[in-house]
Structures are given as structure tokens and as C-alpha cells.
C-alpha positions as CSV (number, residue, x, y, z in Angstrom):
1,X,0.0,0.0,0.0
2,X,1.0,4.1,-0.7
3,X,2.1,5.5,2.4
4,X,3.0,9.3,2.6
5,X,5.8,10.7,0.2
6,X,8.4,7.6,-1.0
7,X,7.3,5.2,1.6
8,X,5.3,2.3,1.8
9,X,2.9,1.1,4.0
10,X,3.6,-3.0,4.6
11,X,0.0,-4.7,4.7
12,X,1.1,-8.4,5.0
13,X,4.1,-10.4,5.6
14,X,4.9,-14.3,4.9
15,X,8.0,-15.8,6.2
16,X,9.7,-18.5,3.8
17,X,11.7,-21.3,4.6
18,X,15.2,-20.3,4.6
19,X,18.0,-21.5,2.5
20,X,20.8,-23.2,3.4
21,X,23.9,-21.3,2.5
22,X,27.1,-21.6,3.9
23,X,29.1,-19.0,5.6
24,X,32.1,-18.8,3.3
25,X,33.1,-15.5,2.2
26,X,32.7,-16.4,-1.2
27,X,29.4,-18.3,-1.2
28,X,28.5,-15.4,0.4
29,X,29.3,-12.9,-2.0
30,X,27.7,-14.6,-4.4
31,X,24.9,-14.6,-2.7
32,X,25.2,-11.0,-2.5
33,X,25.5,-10.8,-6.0
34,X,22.8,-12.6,-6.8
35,X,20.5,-10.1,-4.6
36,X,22.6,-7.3,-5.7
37,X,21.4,-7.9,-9.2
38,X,18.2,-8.8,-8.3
39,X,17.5,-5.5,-6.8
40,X,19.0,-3.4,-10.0
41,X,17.0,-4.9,-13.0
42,X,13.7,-4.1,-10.8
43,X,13.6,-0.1,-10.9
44,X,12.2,1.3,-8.1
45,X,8.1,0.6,-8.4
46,X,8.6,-1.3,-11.9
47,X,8.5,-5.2,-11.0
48,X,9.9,-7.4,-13.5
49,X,8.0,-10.7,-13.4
50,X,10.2,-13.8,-12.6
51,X,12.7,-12.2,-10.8
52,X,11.8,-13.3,-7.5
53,X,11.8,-16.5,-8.4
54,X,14.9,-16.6,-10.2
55,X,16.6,-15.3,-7.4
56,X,15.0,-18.1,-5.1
57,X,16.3,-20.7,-7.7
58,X,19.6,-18.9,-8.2
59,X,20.3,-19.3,-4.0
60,X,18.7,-22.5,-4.0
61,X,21.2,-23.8,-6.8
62,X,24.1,-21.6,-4.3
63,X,23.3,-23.7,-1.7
64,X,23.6,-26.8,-3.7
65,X,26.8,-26.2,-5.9
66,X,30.1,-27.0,-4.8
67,X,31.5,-23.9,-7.2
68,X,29.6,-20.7,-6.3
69,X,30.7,-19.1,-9.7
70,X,28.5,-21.7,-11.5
71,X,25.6,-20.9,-9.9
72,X,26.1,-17.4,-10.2
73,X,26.6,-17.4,-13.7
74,X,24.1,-19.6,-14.7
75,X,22.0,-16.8,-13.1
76,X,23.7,-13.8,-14.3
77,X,22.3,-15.8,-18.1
78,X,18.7,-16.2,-16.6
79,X,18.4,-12.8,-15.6
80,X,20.0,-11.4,-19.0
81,X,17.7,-13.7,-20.6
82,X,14.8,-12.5,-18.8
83,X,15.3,-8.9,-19.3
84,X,15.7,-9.4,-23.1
85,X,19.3,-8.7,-23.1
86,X,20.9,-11.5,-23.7
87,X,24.1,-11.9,-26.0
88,X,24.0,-13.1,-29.2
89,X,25.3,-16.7,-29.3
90,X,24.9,-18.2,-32.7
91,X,25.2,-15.3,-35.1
92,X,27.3,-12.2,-35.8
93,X,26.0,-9.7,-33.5
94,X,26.9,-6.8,-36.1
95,X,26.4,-9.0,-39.3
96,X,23.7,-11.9,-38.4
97,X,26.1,-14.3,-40.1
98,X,26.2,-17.3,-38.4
99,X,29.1,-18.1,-36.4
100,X,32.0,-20.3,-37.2
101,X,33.1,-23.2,-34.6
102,X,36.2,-21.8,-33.3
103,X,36.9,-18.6,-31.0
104,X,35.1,-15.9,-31.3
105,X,35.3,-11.7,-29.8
106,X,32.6,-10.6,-27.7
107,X,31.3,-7.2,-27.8
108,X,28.6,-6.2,-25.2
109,X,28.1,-2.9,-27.2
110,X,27.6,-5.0,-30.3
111,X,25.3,-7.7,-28.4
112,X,27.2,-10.7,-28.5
113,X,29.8,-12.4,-30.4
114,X,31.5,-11.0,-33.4
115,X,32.4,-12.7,-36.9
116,X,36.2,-12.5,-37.8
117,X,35.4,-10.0,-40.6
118,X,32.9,-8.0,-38.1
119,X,35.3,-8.1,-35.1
120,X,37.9,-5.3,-35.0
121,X,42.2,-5.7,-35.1
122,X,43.4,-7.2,-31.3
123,X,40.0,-7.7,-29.9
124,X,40.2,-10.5,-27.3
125,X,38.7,-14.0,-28.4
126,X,36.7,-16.3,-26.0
127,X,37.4,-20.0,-26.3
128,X,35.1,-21.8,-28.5
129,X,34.1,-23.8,-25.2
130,X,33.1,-20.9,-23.3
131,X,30.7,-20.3,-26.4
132,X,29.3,-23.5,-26.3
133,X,28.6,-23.2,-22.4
134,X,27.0,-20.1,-22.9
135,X,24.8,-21.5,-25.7
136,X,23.8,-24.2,-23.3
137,X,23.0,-22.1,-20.2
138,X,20.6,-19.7,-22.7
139,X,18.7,-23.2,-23.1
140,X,18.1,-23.1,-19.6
141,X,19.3,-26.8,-19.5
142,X,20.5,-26.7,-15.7
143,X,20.7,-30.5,-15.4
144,X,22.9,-31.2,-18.3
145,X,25.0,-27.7,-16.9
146,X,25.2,-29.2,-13.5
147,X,27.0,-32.5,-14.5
148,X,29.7,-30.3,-16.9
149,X,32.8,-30.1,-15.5
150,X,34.1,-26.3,-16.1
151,X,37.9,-25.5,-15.5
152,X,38.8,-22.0,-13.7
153,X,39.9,-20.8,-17.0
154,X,36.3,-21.5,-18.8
155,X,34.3,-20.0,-15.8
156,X,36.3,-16.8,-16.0
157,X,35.8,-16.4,-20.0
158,X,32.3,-17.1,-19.3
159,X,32.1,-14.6,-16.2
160,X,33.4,-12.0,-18.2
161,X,30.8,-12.6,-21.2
162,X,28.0,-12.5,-18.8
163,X,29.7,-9.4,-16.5
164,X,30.5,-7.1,-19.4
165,X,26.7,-7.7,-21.1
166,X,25.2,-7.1,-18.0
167,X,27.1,-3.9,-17.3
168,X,26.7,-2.5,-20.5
169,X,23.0,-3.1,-20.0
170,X,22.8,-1.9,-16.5
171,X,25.2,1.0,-17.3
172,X,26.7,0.2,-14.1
173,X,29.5,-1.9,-12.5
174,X,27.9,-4.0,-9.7
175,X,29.6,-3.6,-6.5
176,X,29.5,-7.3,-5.0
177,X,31.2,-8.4,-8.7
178,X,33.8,-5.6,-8.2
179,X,34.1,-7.3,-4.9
180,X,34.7,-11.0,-6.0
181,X,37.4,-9.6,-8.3
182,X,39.3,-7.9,-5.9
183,X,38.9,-11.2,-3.7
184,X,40.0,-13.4,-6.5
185,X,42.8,-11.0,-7.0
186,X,44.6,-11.0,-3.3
187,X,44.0,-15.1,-3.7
């Protein structure tokens, strides 16, 4: 309900079951992460449906996964997904051609992956792999994603993907991201 000037007026509260996540420092940022972005693709009074319960599934899937990065990731896709910004994964971004089977530049400005004749001189490629992970996860297949077995190297290709698209979307840096890298840094 409207209360007076910004605030609202609380007319009824349910308490949910709680998950269980553990109190590592990194589990927990995730977690933070995951509400952090939450919060910013709802603007203030503007409700995105299927948020909520992406989040829910995006903690629940936290709680279950050994790697927190997966989890996040695989939500940072949902959540592009739902908002209609996902990257392009199977064609040019800039020319609609489809994409070859090898490495490919990503270009968050462009929407997705780039074409060797779209992309420009010394633009960084992600691995082909990282591509095909990225493809699956748009699928939404979570079962066949939770029995793939990701090295550090692939998760941080596709973290980046996923970061910079959301970023350039957002048209902000997210501050619990900013934090994992710093942490992932001084380890």
C-alpha cells in the first residue's frame, strides 16, 4: 500500500523457509551478487516478473553447488535472458552471419559475439568452449550444466561474457562483482 511521500505502508508479511547457505566468504558474496542484481533490474516501483523466483532458484542452486561461480553465472544468463538482453550466441551480433566453430570476440556494445570480418584488429577471443557453455546455459538446460565439468579458465571467460553484457545493459558496475574480483585478486 502508498504510504506518505516515497514510503510504503507493509500490509502483509509471509515468512519462507530459509535457505541453506554456507558461511564462506565467497558463497557469500555470491549470494550477494545474486540479490545485488536482483534489486537493479527491478527499478524502483517497476516489478519485472520472474525475478523473485529466479533469485529463489539462483540461491537455492548456491546452496547446492560445490562452485559458487556456476551458480552465479548460470543466473547472471537467466536474468539477461529474462530482461531481453541476452548476447548473441549463434550469429554475428553486427552481421547476423552465423558463427564459425572456433573462437570468437565478444562485444557487449555489439550484443554478442563478433564474426572474424565484423570483429575489429586485437580484440580479445573467448574460447570456443566458453561459447558453447554459454549456448547451453541460454537453453536453460540446468541439469545437463550441473553435470559439466568447467575448469577456472572457462568459468572466468564465461564470467566475463555474462559481467560485461550485464554492465553495458545496467550502465553500471555491480559492486559485489567488483568485490569478488578484488577477492579473487589478493588469492
Amino acid at each position: 500500500a502508498k504510504g506518505r511521500g516515497d514510503l510504503d505502508v507493509v500490509a502483509q508479511v509471509q515468512r519462507l523457509p530459509g535457505l541453506r547457505i554456507p558461511g564462506d566468504v565467497e558463497v557469500m558474496s555470491h549470494a550477494a551478487l545474486i540479490a545485488e542484481l536482483a534489486e537493479r533490474v527491478c527499478e524502483d516501483r517497476h516489478p519485472v516478473d520472474g525475478v523473485y523466483e529466479l533469485a529463489v532458484m539462483a540461491l537455492d542452486e548456491l546452496a547446492r553447488e560445490t562452485d559458487p561461480r556456476r551458480a552465479s553465472a548460470y543466473f547472471m544468463m537467466a536474468a539477461l535472458d529474462l530482461l531481453g538482453y541476452a548476447p548473441q550466441l549463434a550469429v554475428c551480433a553486427s552481421c547476423e552471419k552465423p558463427l564459425a566453430a572456433k573462437p570468437a570476440a565478444f562485444s557487449a556494445a555489439a550484443g554478442g559475439f563478433l564474426c572474424d570480418n565484423c570483429a575489429l584488429p586485437g580484440m580479445s577471443q573467448v574460447p570456443l568452449a566458453a561459447i558453447k557453455v554459454l549456448r547451453l546455459m541460454a537453453s536453460g538446460d540446468i541439469s545437463t550444466y550441473r553435470r559439466l565439468k568447467l575448469e577456472p579458465m572457462l568459468i572466468d571467460a564465461i564470467e566475463g561474457v555474462l559481467t560485461a553484457q550485464l554492465e553495458h545493459h545496467l550502465d553500471r558496475r555491480l559492486k559485489s562483482l567488483q568485490f569478488l574480483h578484488q577477492m579473487r585478486i589478493r588469492n
